[in-house]
C-alpha positions in Angstrom: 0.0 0.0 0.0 3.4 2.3 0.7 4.0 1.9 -2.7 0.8 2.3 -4.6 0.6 5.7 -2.6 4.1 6.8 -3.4 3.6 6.3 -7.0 0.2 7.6 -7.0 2.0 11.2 -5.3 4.5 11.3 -7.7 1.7 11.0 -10.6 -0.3 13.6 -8.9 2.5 16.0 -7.7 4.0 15.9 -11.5 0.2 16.2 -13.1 0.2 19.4 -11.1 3.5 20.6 -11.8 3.2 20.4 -15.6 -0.3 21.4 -15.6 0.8 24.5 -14.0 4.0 25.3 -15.4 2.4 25.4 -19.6 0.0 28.0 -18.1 2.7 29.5 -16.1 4.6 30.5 -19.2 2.0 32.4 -20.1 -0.3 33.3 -17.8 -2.2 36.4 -20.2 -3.3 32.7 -22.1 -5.4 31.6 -19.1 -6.6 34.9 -18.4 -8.7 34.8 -21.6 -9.6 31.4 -21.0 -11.1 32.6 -17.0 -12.5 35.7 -18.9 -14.4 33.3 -21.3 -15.8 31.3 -18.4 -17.1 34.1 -16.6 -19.0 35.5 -19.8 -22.4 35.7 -20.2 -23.0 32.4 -22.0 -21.0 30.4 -19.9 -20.6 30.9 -16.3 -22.6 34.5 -16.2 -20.3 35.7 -14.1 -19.9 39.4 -16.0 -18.5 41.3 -12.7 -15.7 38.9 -12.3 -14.1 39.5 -15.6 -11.5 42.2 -14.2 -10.1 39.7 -11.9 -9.7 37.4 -14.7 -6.4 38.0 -14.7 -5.5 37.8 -10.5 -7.3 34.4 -10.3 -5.2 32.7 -13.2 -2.0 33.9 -11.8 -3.4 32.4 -8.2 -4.7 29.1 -9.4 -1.4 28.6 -11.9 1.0 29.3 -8.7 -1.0 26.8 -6.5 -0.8 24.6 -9.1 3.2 24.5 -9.3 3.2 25.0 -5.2 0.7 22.5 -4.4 1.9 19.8 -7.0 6.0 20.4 -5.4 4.5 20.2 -1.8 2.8 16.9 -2.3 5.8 15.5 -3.8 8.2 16.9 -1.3 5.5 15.8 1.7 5.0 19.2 3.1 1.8 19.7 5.2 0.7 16.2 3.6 -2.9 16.6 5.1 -3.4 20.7 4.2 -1.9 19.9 0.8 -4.3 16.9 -0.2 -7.6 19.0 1.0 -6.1 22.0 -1.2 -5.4 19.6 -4.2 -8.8 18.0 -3.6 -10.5 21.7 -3.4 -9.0 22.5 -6.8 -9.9 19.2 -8.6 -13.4 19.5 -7.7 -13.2 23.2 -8.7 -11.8 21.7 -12.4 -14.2 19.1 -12.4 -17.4 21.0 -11.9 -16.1 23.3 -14.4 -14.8 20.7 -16.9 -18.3 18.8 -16.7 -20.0 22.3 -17.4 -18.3 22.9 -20.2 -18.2 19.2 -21.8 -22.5 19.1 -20.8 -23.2 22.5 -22.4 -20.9 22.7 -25.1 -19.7 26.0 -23.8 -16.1 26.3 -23.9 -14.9 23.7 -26.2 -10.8 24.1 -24.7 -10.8 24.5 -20.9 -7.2 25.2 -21.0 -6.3 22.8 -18.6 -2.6 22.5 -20.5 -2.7 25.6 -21.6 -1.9 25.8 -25.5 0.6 22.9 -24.9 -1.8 20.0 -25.1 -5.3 20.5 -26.8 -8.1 18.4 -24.9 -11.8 17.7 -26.1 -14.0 18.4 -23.4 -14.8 15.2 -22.7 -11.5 13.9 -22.6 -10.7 17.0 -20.3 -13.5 16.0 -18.1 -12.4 12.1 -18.2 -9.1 13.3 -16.7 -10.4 15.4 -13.8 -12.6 12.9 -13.1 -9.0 10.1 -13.0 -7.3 12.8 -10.4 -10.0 13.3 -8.3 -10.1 9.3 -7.4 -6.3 9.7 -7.2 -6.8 12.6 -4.6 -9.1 11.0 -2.7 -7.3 7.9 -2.7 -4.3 10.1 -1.2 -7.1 11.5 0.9 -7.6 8.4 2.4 -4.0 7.2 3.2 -2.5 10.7 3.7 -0.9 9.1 6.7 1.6 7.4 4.4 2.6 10.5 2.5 5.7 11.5 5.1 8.5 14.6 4.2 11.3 13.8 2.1 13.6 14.6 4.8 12.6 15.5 8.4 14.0 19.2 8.8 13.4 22.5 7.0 14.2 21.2 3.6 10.3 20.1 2.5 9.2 23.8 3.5 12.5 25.5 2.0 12.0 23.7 -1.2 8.3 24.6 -1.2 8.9 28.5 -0.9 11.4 28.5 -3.2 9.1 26.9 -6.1 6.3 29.6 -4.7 9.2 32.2 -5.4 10.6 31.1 -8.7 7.1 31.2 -9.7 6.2 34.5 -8.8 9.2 35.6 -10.5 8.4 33.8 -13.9 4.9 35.6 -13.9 6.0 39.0 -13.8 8.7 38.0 -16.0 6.7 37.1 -18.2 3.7 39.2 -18.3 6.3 42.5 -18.6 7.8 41.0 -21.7 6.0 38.1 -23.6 5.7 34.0 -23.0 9.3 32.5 -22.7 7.8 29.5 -24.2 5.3 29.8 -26.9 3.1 26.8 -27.9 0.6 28.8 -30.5 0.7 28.7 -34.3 1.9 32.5 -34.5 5.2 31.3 -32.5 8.9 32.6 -33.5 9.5 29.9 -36.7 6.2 29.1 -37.7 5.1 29.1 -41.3 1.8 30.9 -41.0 0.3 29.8 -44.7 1.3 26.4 -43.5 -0.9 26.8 -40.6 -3.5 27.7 -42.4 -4.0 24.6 -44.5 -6.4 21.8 -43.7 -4.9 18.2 -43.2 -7.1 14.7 -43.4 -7.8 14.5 -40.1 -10.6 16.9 -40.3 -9.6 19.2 -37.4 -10.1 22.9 -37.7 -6.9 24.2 -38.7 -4.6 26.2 -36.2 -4.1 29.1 -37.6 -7.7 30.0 -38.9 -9.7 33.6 -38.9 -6.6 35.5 -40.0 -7.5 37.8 -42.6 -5.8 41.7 -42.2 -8.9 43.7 -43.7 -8.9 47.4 -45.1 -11.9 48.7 -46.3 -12.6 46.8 -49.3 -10.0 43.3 -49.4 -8.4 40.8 -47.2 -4.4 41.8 -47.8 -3.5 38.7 -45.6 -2.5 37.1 -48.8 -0.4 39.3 -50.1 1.1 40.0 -47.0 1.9 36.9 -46.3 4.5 36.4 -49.4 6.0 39.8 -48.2 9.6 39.6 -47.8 10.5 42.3 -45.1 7.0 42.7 -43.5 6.6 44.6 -39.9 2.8 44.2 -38.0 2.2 46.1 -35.0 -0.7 44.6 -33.5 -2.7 47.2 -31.6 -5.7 44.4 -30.1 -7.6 46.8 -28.6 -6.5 50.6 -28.7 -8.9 51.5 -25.7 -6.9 49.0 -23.8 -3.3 50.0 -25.4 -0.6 51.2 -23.4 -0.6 54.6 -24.8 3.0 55.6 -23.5 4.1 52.7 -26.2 3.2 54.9 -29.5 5.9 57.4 -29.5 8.1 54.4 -29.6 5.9 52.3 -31.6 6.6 55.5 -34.3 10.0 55.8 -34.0 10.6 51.5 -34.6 8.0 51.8 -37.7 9.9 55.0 -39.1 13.3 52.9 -39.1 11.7 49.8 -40.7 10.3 51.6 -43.1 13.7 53.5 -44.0 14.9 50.0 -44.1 12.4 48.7 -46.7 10.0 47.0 -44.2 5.9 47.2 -44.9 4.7 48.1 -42.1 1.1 47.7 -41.0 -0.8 48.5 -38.3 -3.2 45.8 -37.3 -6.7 46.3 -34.7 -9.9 45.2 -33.7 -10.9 48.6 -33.2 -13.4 50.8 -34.7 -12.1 52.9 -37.3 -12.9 56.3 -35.7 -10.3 55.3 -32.7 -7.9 54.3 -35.1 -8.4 57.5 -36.8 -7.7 59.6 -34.1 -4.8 57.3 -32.3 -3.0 57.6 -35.9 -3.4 61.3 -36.1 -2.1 62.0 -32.4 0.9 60.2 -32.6 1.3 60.4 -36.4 1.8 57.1 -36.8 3.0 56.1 -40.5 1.6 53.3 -41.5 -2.5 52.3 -42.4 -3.9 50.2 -40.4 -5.7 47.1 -41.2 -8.9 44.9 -39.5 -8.4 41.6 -37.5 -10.7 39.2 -35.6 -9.4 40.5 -31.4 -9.4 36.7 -30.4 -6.8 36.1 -33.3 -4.9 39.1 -32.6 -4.7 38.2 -28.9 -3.7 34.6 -29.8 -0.8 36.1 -32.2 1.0 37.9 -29.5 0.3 38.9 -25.5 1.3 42.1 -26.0 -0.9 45.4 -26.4 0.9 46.7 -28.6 3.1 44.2 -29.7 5.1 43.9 -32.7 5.7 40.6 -35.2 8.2 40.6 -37.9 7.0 38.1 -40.9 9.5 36.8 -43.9 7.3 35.6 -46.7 4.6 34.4 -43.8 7.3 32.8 -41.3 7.4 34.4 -37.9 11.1 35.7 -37.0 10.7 37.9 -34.5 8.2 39.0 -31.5 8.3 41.5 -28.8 6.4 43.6 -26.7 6.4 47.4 -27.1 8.7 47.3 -24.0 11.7 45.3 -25.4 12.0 47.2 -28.6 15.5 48.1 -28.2 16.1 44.4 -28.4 14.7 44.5 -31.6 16.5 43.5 -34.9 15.8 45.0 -38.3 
C-alpha cells in the first residue's frame, strides 16, 4: 500500500507541476480562458471579468506549489484538501463545459496540449479518485527529509514562480506553444490536413476597407505588424516608440502595417495624435490576442514565417 501511494503522489505531484507550469509560461493565455468562463454564456459571471487576470495567476502558482509540496510531503494533510478543493473546482467546471458545449478548450494544458472536453473532463474525473485515494492514506505520504528542507523547497518553487509571472507578463511568454510562435510558417498553418480538425491558424485575414491583404502579405519579404488588439486598452506611452521603430523599418524597406480590432474612428484619431505612419488594417481581437500577449506588440513576418516578437517594452532588443 506504501508503494501504490508513493507512486500515486508522484503521478499527482508531476500532473500538477506540468499542468501549471504550460500556463505559467503564459499566464495572459489563461486569463482569456477565465474571462471566457465568466461570460455571459458560460458561467454569467460578467463582474468577475476584471479579476480574470489575478485568479489565473493564483490558481497557476498553486498549481506549481501544491503539485511540489505533495511531492516533497510538506503539510501532507493541508496539501491533499487543497489539491482535492481545486480538482473538484476543475471538475465542476470541466463537466459544465463538456455538458453544455460551452467552452470547447478549458485550457487545462494551456496551449501545450489541446483536450476535447470530454477527454478534459475524463481526466479530472481520473485525479479526483487519485486525490481521494491520497485522501484516504494521507498518513503514508511522510516529508522527504525531516527538517526544514520540504518547507524551503516549497517557498522556493512559490518564489521562482512569482518571478516567472512577472517575468513574463512585462515582456511576452518564454515559451510559446501557438501557431503564431517565433518559426512558424503561418500559410502552413492555415491549411487543412485529413484529419478533419479545424486548422490552427484560422480567422486571419488583415482587412482594409474593401480586401483581405493577408494574402499578399503573407508572401511579403520584409513585413513589420504592429498589433494594436484593442486601442482602448493599449498602453498609450508605447506609441511614441511604436513610431520611431516603424519609421526605421520603413527606411529600411519594411511594410509596415498596423493591425486592430478597433473601430475605425479610434484608429483614426490614435493615428493622427501620434502620427503614426503606416494604415492600419482589421483583424478578428481573439486572433490578434492569440498572435501575440502584447498590447501593442510587434511581429516581424519573412514571406509568412514568424522571425521575430516583442512587446512594445523590449523594442531596443529589436533586430531589423
Amino acid at each position: 500500500m506504501k508503494i501504490l501511494v508513493q507512486i500515486v503522489r508522484i503521478i499527482v505531484g508531476a500532473l500538477f507541476i506540468f499542468s501549471g507550469f504550460v500556463k505559467l509560461v503564459d499566464p495572459v493565455g489563461s486569463q482569456y480562458k477565465f474571462e471566457e468562463y465568466f461570460s455571459e454564456g458560460v458561467l454569467n459571471l460578467e463582474f468577475l471579468i476584471p479579476y480574470a487576470l489575478p485568479f489565473a495567476i493564483f490558481l497557476v502558482i498553486s498549481e506549481i506549489v501544491l503539485g511540489v509540496a505533495l511531492l516533497v510531503g510538506w503539510k501532507a494533510k493541508f496539501t491533499v484538501r487543497s489539491l482535492l478543493l481545486m480538482i473538484l473546482v476543475f471538475l465542476f467546471l470541466t463537466w459544465y463545459s463538456a455538458y453544455y458545449n460551452k467552452v470547447t478548450d478549458c485550457g487545462c494544458f494551456g496551449d501545450a496540449i489541446k483536450l476535447k472536453p470530454w477527454e478534459t473532463f475524463t481526466k479530472d474525473v481520473i485525479l479526483t479518485i487519485l486525490i481521494l485515494f491520497l485522501s484516504y492514506k494521507v498518513g503514508f505520504i511522510k516529508p522527504i527529509k525531516r527538517t526544514f528542507l520540504p518547507g524551503k523547497i516549497v517557498f522556493f518553487s512559490l518564489i521562482l514562480s512569482s518571478f516567472i509571472t512577472y517575468y513574463v507578463l512585462a515582456h511576452l511568454p518564454i515559451i510559446d506553444f501557438r501557431a503564431y510562435a517565433i518559426g512558424k510558417s503561418i500559410p502552413e498553418g492555415m491549411k487543412y490536413k485529413d484529419d478533419g480538425e479545424i486548422p490552427p491558424v484560422h480567422d486571419f485575414m488583415l482587412e482594409n476597407t474593401q480586401n483581405d491583404l493577408a494574402p499578399q502579405i503573407l508572401k511579403m519579404d520584409k513585413v513589420m505588424l504592429v498589433i494594436m488588439s484593442s486601442l482602448e486598452k493599449s498602453e498609450y506611452e508605447a506609441f511614441p516608440e511604436i513610431k520611431k521603430i516603424a519609421d526605421e523599418a520603413i527606411k529600411k524597406g519594411y511594410k509596415v502595417y498596423g493591425v486592430s480590432a478597433s473601430f475605425s474612428n479610434i484608429i483614426q484619431l490614435t493615428k493622427k495624435k501620434f502620427q503614426l505612419p503606416f494604415e492600419v488594417l482589421f483583424c478578428d481581437e481573439t486572433t490578434l490576442k492569440t498572435m501575440i500577449r502584447a498590447n501593442p506588440g510587434i511581429m516581424i513576418l519573412k514571406k509568412g514565417i514568424v522571425v521575430e516578437k516583442k512587446n512594445w517594452k523590449d523594442i531596443d532588443d529589436l533586430e531589423l
